[in-house]
N, CA, C and O atoms as a GROMACS GRO file, in nm:
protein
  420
    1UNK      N    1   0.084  -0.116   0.000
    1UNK     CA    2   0.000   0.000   0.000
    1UNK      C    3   0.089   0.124   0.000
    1UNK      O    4   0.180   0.137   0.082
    2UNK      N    5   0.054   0.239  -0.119
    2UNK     CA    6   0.136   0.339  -0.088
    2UNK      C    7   0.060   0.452  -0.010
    2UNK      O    8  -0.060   0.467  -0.034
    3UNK      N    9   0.114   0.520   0.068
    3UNK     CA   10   0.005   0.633   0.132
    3UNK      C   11   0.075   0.764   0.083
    3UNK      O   12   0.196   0.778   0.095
    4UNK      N   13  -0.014   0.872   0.022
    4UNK     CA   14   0.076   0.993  -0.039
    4UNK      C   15   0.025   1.097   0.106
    4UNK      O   16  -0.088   1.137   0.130
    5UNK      N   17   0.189   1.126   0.208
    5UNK     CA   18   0.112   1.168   0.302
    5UNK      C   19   0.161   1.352   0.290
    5UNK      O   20   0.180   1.426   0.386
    6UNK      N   21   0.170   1.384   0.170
    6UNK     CA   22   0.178   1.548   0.132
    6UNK      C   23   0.101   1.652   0.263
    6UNK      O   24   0.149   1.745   0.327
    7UNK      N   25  -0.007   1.603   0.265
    7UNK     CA   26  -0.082   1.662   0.323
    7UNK      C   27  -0.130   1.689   0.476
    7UNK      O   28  -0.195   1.772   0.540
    8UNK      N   29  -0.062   1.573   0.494
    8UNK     CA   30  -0.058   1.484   0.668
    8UNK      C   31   0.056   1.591   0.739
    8UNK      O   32   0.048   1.662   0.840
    9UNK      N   33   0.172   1.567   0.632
    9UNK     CA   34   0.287   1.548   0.760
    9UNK      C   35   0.338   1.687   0.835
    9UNK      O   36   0.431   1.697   0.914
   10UNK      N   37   0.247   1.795   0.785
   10UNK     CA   38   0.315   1.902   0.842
   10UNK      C   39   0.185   1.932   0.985
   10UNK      O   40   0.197   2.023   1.066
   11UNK      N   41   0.065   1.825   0.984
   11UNK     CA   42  -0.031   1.901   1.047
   11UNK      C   43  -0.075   1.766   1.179
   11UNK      O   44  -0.154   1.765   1.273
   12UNK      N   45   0.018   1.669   1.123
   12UNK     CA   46  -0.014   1.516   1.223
   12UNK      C   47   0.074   1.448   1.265
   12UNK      O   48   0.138   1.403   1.170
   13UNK      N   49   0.110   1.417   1.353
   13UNK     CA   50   0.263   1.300   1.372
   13UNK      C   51   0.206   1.204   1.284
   13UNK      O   52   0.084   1.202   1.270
   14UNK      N   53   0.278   1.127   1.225
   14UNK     CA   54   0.342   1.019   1.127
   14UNK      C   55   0.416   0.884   1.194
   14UNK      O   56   0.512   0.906   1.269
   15UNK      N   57   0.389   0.789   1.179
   15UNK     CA   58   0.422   0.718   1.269
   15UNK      C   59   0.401   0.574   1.130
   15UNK      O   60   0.291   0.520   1.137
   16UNK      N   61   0.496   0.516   1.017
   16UNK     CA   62   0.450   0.427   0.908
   16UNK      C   63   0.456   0.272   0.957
   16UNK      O   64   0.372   0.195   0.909
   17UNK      N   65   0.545   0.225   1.046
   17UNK     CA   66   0.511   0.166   1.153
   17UNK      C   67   0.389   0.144   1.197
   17UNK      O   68   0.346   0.033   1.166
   18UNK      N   69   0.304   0.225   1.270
   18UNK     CA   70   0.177   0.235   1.265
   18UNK      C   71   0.068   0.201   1.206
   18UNK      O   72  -0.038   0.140   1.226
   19UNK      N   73   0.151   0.282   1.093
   19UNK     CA   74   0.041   0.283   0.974
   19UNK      C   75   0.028   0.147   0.929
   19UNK      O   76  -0.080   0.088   0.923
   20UNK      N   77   0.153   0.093   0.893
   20UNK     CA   78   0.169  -0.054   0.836
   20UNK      C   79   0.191  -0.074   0.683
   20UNK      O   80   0.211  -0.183   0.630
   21UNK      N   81   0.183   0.086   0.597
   21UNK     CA   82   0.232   0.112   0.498
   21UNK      C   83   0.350   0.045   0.426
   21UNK      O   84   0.456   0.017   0.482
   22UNK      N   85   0.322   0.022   0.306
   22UNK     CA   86   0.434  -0.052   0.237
   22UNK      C   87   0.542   0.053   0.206
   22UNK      O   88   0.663   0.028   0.206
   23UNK      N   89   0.464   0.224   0.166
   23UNK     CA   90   0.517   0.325   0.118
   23UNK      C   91   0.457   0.408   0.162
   23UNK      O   92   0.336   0.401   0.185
   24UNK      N   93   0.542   0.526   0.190
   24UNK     CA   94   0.499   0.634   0.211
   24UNK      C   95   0.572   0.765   0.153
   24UNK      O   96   0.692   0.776   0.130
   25UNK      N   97   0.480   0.852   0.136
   25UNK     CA   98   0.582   0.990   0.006
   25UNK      C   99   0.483   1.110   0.027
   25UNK      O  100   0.360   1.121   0.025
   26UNK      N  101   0.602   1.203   0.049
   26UNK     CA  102   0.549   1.344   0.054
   26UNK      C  103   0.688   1.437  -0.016
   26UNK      O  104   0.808   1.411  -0.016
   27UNK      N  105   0.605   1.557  -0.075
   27UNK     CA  106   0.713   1.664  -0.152
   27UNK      C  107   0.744   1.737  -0.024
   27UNK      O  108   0.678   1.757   0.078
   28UNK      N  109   0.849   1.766  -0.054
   28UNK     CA  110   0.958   1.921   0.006
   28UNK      C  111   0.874   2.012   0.072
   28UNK      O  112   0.856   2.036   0.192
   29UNK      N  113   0.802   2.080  -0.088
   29UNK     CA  114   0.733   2.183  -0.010
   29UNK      C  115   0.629   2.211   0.091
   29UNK      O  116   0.583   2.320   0.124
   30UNK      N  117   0.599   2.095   0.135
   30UNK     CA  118   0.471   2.084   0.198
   30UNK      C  119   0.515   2.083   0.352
   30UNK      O  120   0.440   2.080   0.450
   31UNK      N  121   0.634   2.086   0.351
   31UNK     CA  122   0.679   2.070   0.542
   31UNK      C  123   0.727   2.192   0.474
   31UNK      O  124   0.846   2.187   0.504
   32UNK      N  125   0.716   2.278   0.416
   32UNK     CA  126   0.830   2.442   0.414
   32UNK      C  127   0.948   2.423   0.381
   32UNK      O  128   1.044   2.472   0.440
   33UNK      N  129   0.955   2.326   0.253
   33UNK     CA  130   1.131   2.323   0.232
   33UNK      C  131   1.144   2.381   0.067
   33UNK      O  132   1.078   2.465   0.005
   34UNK      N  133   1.249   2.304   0.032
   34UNK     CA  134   1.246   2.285  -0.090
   34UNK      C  135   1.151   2.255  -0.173
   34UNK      O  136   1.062   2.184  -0.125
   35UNK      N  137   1.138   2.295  -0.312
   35UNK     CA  138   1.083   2.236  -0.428
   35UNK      C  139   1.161   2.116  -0.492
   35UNK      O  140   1.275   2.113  -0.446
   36UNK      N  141   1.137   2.017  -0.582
   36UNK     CA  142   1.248   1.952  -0.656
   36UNK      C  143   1.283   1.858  -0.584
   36UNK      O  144   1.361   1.782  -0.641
   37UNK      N  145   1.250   1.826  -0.458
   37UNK     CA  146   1.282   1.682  -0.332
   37UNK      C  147   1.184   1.649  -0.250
   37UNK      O  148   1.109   1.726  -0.190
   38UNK      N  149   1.186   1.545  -0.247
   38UNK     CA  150   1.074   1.492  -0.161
   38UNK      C  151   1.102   1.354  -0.045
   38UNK      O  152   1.213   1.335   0.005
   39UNK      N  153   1.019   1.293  -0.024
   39UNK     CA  154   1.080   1.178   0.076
   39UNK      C  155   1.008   1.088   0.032
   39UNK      O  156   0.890   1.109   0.006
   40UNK      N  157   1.072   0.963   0.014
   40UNK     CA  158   1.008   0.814   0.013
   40UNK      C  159   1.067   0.719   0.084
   40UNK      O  160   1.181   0.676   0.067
   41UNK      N  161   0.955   0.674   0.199
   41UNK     CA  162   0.944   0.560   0.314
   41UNK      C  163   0.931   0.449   0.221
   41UNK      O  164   0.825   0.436   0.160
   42UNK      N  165   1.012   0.379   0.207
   42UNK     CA  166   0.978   0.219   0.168
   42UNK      C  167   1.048   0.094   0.250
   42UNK      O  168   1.166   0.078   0.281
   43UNK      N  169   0.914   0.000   0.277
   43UNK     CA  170   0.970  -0.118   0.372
   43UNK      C  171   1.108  -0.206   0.332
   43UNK      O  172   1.116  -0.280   0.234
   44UNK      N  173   1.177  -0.190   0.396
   44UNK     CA  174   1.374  -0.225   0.377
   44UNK      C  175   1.352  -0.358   0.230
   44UNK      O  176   1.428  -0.350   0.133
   45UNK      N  177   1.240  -0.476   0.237
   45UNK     CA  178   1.253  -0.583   0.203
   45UNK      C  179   1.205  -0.514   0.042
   45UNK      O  180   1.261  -0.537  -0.065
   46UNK      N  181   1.104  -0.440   0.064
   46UNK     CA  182   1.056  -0.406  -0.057
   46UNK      C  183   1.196  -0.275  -0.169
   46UNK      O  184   1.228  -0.262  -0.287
   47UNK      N  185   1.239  -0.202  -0.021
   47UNK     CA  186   1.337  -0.092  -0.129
   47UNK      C  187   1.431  -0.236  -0.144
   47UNK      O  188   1.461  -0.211  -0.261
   48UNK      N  189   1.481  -0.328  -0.126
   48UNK     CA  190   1.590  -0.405  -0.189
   48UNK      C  191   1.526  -0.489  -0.276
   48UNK      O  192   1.600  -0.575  -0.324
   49UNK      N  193   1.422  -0.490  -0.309
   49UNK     CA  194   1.406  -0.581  -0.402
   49UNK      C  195   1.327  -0.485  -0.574
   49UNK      O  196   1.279  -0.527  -0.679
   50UNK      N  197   1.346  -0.384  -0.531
   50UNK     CA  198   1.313  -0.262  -0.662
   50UNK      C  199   1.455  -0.272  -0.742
   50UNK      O  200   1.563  -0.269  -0.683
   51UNK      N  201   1.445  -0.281  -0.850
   51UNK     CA  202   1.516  -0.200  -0.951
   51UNK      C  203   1.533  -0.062  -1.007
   51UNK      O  204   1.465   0.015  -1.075
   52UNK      N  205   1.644  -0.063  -0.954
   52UNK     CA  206   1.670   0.107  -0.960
   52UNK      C  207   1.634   0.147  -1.090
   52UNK      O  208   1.644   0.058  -1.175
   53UNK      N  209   1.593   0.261  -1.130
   53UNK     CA  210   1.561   0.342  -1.253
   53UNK      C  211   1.702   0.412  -1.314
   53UNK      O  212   1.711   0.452  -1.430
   54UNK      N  213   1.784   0.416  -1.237
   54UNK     CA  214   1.922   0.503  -1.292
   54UNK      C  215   2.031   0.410  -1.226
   54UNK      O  216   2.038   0.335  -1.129
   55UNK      N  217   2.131   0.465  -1.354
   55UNK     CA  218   2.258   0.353  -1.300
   55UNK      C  219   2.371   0.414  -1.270
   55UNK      O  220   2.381   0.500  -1.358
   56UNK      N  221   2.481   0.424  -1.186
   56UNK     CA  222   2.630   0.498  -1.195
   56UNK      C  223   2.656   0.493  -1.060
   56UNK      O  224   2.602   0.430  -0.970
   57UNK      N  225   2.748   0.570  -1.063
   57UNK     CA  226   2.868   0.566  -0.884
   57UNK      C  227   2.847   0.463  -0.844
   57UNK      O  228   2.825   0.351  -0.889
   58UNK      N  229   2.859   0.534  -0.710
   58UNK     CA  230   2.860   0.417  -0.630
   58UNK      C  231   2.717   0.300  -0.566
   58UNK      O  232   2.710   0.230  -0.464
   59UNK      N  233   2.622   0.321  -0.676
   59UNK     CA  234   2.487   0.245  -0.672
   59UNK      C  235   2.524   0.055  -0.679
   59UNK      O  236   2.459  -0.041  -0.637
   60UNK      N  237   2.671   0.066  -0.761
   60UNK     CA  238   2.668  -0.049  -0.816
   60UNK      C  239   2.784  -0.131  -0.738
   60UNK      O  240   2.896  -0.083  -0.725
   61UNK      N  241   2.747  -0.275  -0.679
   61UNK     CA  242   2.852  -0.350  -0.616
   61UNK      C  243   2.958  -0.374  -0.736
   61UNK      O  244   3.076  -0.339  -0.725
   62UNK      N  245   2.891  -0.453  -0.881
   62UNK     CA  246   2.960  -0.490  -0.914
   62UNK      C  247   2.898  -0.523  -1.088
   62UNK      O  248   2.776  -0.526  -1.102
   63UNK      N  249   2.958  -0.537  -1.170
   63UNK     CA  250   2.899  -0.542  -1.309
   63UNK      C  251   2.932  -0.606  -1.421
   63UNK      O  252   3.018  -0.544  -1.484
   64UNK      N  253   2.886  -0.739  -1.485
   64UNK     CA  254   2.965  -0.752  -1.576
   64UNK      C  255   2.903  -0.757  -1.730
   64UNK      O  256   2.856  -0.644  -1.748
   65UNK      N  257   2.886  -0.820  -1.824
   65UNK     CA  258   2.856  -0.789  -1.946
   65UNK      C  259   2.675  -0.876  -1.884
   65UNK      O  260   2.569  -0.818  -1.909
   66UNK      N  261   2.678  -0.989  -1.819
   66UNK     CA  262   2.620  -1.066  -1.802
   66UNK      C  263   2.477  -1.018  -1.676
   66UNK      O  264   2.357  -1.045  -1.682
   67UNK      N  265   2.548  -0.946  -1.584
   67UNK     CA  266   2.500  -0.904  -1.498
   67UNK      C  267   2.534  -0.737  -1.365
   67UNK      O  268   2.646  -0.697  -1.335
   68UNK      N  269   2.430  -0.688  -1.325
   68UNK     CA  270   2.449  -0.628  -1.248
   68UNK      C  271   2.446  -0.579  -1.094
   68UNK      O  272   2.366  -0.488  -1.071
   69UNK      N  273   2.486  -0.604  -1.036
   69UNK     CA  274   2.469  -0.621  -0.834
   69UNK      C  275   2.470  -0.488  -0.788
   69UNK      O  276   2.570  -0.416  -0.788
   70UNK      N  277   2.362  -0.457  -0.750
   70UNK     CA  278   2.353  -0.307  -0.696
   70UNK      C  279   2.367  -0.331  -0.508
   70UNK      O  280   2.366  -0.426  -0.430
   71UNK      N  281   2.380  -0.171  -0.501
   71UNK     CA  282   2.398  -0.219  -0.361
   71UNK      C  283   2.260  -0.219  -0.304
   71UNK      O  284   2.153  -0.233  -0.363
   72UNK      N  285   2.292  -0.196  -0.134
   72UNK     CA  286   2.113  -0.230  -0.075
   72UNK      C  287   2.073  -0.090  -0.070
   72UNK      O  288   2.162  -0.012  -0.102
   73UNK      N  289   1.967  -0.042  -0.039
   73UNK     CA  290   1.885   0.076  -0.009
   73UNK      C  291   1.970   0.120   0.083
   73UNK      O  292   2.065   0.049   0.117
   74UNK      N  293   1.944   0.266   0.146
   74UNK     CA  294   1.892   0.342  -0.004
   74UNK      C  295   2.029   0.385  -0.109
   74UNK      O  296   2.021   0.469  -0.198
   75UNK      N  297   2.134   0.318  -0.081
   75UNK     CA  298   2.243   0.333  -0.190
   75UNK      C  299   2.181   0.326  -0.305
   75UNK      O  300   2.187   0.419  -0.385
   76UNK      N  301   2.088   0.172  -0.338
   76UNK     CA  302   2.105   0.172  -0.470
   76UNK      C  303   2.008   0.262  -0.526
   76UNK      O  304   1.939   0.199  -0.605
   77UNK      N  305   1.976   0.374  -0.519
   77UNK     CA  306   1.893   0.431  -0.576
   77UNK      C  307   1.916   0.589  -0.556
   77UNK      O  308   1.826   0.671  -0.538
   78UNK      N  309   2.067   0.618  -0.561
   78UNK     CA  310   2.155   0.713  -0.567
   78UNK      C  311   2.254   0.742  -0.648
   78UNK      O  312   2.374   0.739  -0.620
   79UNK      N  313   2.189   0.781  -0.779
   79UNK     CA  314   2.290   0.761  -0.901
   79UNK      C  315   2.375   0.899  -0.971
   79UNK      O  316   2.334   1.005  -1.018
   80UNK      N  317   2.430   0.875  -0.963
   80UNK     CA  318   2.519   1.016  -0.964
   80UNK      C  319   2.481   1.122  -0.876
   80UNK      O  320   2.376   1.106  -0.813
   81UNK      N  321   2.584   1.283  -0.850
   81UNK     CA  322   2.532   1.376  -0.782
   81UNK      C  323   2.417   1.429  -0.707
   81UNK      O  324   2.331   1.494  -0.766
   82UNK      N  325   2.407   1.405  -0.578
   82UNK     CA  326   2.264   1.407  -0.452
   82UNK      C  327   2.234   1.543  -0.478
   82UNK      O  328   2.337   1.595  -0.521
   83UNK      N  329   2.144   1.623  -0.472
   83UNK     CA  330   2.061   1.743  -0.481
   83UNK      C  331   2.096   1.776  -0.364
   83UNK      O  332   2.007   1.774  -0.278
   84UNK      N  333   2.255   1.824  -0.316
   84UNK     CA  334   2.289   1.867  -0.135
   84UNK      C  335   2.236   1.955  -0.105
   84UNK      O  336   2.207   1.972   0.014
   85UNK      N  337   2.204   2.041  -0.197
   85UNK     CA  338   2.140   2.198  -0.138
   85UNK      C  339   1.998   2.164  -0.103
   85UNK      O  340   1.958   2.201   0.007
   86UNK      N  341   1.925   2.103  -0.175
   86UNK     CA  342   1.759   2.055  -0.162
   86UNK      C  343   1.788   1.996  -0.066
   86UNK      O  344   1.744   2.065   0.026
   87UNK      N  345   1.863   1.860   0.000
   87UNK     CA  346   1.846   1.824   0.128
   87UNK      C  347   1.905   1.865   0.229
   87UNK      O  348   1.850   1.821   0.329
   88UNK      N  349   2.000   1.935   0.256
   88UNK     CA  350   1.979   2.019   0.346
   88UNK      C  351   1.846   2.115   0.415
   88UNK      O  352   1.802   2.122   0.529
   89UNK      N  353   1.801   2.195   0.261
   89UNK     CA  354   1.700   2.242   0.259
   89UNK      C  355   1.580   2.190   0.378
   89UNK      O  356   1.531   2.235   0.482
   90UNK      N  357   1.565   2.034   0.269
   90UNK     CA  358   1.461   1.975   0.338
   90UNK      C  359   1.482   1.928   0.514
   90UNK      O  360   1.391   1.931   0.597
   91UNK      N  361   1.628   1.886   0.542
   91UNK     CA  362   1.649   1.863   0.668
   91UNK      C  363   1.599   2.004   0.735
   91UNK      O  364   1.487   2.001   0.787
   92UNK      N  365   1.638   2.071   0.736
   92UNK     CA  366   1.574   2.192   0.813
   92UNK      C  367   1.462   2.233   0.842
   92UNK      O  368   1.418   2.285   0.945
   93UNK      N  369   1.405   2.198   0.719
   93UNK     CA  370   1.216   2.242   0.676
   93UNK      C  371   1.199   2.102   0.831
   93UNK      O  372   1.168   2.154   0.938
   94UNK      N  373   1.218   1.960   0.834
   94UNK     CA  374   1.167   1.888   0.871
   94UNK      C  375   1.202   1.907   1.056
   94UNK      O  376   1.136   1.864   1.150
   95UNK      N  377   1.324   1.983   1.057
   95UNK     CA  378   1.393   1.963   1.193
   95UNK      C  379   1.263   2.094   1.241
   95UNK      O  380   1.200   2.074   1.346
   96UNK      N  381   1.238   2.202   1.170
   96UNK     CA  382   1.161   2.318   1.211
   96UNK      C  383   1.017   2.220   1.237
   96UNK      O  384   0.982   2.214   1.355
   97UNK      N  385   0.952   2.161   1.160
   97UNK     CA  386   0.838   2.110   1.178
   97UNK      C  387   0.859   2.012   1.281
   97UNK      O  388   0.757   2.025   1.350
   98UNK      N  389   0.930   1.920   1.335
   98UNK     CA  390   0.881   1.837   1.430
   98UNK      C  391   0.909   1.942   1.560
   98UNK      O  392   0.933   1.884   1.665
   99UNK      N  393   0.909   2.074   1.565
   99UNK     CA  394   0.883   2.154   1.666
   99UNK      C  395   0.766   2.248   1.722
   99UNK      O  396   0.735   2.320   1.817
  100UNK      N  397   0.729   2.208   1.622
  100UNK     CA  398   0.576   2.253   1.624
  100UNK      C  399   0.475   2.171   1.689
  100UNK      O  400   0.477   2.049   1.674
  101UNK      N  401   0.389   2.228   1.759
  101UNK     CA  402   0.308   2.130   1.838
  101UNK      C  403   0.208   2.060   1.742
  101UNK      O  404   0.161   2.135   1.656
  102UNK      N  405   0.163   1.920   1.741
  102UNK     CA  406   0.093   1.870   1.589
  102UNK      C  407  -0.023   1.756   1.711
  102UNK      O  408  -0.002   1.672   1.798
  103UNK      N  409  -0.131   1.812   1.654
  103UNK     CA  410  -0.264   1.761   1.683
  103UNK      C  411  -0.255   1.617   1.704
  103UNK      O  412  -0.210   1.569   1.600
  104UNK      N  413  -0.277   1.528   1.787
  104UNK     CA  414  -0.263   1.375   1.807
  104UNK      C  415  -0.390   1.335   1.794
  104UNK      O  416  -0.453   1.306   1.896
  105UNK      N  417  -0.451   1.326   1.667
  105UNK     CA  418  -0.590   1.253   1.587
  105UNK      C  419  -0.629   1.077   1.604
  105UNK      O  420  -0.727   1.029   1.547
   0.00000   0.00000   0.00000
């Protein structure tokens, strides 16, 4: 099950555990961060068993004509240059919001 929690996470504690969610995803801007980044919760068994969409650095254990060994989450799904400025961004947006007092529904 994916839950799109855009809308949740700046106004409810979050807890996916809880939830029991397979996935969970919200954009940047919606906790006050960045545009262009977002977050995706996926259960450890399920992010290692996805095939990454992009290939390079250090995503890959190992490679040969025959085959390819990526590493485990969330490495393998880090393919070239990280967006540092957007996550920073977003670390902040998120460190400001869990200071805020948030309604327990």
């Amino acid at each position: 099950m994916v839950l799109d929690g855009a809308q949740s996470v700046s106004h409810i504690p979050i807890d996916v555990q809880q939830l029991g969610c397979d996935w969970f995803v919200f954009s940047g801007h919606k906790v006050f961060g960045p545009t262009g980044i977002g977050v995706l919760y996926g259960q450890e068994d399920l992010l290692n068993a996805t095939v990454p969409w992009q290939s390079g650095g250090n995503m890959i254990v190992d490679v040969t004509f025959e085959r390819t060994v990526y590493q485990a989450a969330p490495t393998r799904f880090e393919a070239g240059t990280g967006n540092i400025a957007d996550a920073v961004g977003l670390g902040t947006a998120l460190d400001y919001v869990q200071q805020i007092p948030l309604e327990k529904n």
